[in-house]
C-alpha positions as CSV (number, residue, x, y, z in Angstrom):
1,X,-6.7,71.2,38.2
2,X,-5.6,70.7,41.6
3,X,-3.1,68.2,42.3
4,X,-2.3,66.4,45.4
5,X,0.7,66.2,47.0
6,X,1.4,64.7,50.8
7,X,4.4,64.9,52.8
8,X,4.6,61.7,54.6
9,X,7.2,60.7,57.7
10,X,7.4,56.6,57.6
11,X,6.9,54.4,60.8
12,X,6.0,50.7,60.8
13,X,3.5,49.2,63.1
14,X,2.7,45.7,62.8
15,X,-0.9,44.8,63.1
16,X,-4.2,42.7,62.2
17,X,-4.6,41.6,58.5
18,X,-8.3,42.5,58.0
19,X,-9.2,46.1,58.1
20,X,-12.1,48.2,56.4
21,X,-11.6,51.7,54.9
22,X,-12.4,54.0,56.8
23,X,-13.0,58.5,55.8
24,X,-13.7,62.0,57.8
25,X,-17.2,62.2,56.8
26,X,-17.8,58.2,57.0
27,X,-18.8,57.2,53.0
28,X,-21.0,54.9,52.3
29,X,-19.7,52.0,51.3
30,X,-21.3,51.9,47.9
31,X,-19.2,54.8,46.5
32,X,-15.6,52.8,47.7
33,X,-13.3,51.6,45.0
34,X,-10.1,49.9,44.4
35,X,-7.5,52.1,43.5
36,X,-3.6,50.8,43.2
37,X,-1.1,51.5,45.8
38,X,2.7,52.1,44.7
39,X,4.7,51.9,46.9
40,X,8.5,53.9,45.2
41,X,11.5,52.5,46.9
42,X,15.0,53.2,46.6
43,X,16.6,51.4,43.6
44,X,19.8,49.8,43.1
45,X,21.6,52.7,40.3
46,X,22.1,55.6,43.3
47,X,25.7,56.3,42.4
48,X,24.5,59.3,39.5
49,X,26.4,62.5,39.5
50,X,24.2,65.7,40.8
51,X,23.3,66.9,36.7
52,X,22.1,63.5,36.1
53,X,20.1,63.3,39.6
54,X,18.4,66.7,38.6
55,X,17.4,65.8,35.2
56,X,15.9,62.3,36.8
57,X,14.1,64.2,39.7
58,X,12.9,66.7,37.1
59,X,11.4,63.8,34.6
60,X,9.7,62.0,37.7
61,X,7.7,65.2,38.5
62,X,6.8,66.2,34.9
63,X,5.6,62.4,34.9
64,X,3.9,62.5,38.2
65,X,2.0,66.3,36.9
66,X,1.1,64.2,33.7
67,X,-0.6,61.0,35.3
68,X,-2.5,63.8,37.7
69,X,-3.9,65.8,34.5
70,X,-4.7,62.4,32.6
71,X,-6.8,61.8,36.3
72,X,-5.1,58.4,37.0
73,X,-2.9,60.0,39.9
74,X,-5.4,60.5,42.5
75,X,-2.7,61.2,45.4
76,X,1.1,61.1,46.3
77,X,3.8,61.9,48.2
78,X,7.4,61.4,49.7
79,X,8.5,60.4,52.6
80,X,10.4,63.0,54.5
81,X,13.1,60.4,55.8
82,X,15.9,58.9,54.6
83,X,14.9,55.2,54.4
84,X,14.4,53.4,51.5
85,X,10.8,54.2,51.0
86,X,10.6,57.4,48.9
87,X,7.5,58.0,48.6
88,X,4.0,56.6,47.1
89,X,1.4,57.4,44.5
90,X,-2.8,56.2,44.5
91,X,-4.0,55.4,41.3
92,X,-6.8,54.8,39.1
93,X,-6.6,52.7,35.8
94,X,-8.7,49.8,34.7
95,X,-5.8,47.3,35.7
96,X,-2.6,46.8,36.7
97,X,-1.1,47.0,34.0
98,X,-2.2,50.1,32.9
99,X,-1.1,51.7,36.2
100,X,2.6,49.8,35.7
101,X,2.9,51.2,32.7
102,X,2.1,54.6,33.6
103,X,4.7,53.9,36.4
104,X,7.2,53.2,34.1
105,X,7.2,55.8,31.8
106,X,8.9,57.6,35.2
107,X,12.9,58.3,34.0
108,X,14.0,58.4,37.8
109,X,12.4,54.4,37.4
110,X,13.6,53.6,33.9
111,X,17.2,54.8,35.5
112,X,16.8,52.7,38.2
113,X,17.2,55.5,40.2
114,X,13.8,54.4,42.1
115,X,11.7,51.0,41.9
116,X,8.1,50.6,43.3
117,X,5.8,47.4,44.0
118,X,2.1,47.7,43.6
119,X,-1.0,46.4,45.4
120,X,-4.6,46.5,44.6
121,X,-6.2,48.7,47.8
122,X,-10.0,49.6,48.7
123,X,-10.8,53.4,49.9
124,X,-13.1,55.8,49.2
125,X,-14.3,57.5,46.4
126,X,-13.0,60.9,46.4
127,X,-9.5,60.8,48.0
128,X,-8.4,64.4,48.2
129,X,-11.6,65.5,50.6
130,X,-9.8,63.5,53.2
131,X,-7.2,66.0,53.5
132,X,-7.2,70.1,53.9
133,X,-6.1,71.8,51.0
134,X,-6.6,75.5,50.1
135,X,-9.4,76.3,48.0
136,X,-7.8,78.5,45.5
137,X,-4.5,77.3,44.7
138,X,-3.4,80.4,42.5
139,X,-0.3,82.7,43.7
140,X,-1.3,86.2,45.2
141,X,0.7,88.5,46.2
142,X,3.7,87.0,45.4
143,X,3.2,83.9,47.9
144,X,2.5,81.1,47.0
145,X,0.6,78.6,48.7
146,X,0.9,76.2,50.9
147,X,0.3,72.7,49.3
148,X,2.0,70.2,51.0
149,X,1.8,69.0,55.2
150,X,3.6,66.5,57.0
151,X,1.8,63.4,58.1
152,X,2.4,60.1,59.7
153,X,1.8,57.1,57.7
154,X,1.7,53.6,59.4
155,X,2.1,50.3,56.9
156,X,-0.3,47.5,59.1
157,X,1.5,43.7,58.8
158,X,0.3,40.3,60.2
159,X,1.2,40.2,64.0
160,X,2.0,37.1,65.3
161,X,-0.5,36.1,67.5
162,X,-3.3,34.4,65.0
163,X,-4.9,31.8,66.6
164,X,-7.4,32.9,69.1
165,X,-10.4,31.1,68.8
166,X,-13.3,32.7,66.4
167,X,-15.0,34.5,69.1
168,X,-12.4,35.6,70.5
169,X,-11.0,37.2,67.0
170,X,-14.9,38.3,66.4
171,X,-14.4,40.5,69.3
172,X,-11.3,42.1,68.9
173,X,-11.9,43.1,65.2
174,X,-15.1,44.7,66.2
175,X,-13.1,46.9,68.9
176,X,-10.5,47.6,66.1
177,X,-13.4,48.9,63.3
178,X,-14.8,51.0,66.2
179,X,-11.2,51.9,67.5
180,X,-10.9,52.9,63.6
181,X,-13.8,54.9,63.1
182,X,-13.2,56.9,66.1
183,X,-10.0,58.1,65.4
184,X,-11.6,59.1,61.6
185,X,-14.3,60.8,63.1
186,X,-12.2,63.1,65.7
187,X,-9.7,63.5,62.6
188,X,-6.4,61.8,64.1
189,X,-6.9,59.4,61.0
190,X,-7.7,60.6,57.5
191,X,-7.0,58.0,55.2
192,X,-7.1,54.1,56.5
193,X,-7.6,50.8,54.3
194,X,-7.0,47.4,53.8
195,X,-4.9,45.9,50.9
196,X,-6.6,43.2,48.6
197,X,-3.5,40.7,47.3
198,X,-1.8,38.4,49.7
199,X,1.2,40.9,50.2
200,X,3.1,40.8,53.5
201,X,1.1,44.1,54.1
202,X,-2.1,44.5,55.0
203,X,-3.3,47.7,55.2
204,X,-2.0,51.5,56.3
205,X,-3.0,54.7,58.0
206,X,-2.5,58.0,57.3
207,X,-2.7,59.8,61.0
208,X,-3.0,63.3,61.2
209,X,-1.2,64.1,64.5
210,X,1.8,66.0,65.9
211,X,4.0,64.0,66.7
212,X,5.2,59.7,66.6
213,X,4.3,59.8,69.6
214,X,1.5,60.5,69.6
215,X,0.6,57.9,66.8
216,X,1.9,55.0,68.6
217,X,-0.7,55.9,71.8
218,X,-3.4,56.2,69.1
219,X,-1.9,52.9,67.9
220,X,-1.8,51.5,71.7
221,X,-5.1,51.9,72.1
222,X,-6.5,49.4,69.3
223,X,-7.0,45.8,70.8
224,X,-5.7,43.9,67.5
225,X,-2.2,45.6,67.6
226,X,-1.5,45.7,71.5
């Protein structure tokens, strides 16, 4: 079974509350889904000694391999900085609390070596044909292959100007979905949607591009964020 993993660089954009999920080859909307966001932060017990930190690390993978085989992992990855995001999973359970307990059957969390919060989130139904992964993931030849890419990923906030009249926000919300849509279709974007609590976040983007640069023009060019 293939499993997904993502390397992710972290930037923060603030931007418009409502988004709609948005994939390469446009879904219809009757095959989204809520899945659940984690969010793994940094947690307060860092100070372990390098034999500890190895068996934790060691734990949280076997745990992340074990939640992909039991198909409630549908995608993660860390981030490839130094902040105090670490990295997030995508999951499928019947609630919450199924998915938090998954989650805490991680040693590196049990430790508090890492924490996480969690939020319900709306994408599309098969995650993993978002992104390019080698067909046949078995070693040959001695190399092994390639399973992981960098990307950019933007968490969305409330900006601070709310309060144009409804029109007005009509307008620029229709220029942001089409904004959206056309950065999915020419592949800058590969994996973009809305959060469905009433978190300070509300929304992220997973951008497909060289360099941060490069993001924040993409980002620049959507009327609900400049």
């Amino acid at each position: 079974m293939k499993k997904i993993f993502l390397l992710f660089s972290a930037l923060l954009i603030a931007g418009l509350s409502e988004l709609i999920t948005a994939q390469t080859n446009a879904p219809d909307p009757s095959i989204m889904q809520q899945y659940w966001f984690v969010m793994l932060k940094r947690g307060e017990n860092r100070s372990l000694d390098s034999l500890t930190a190895v068996k934790l690390q060691e734990g949280h993978m076997a745990n992340i391999n074990k939640m992909a085989e039991m198909g409630k992992l549908k995608l993660a990855g860390p981030f490839a900085d130094k902040g105090d995001w670490r990295g997030i999973f995508i999951m499928v359970t019947d609630s919450q609390q199924e998915a938090e307990e998954l989650v805490n059957q991680d040693p590196a969390i049990q430790a508090g070596r890492l924490a996480y919060e969690i939020h319900p989130w709306y994408g599309g139904g098969d995650l993993k044909t978002n992104f390019d992964y080698p067909e046949d993931n078995e070693e040959k030849d001695g190399v092994k292959p390639k399973m992981m890419k960098s990307y950019f990923f933007v968490m969305l906030n409330e900006g601070p100007n709310r309060k144009q009249d409804s029109a007005t926000a009509m307008k620029i919300q229709e220029e942001h979905l089409g904004n959206i849509m056309k950065m999915v279709k020419e592949g800058q974007v590969r994996l973009v949607g809305p959060f469905l609590d009433d978190s300070v976040w509300k929304g992220f983007f997973i951008f497909d591009v060289a360099t941060e640069d490069e993001v924040k023009k993409l980002l620049a060019n959507d009327p609900a964020i400049t």
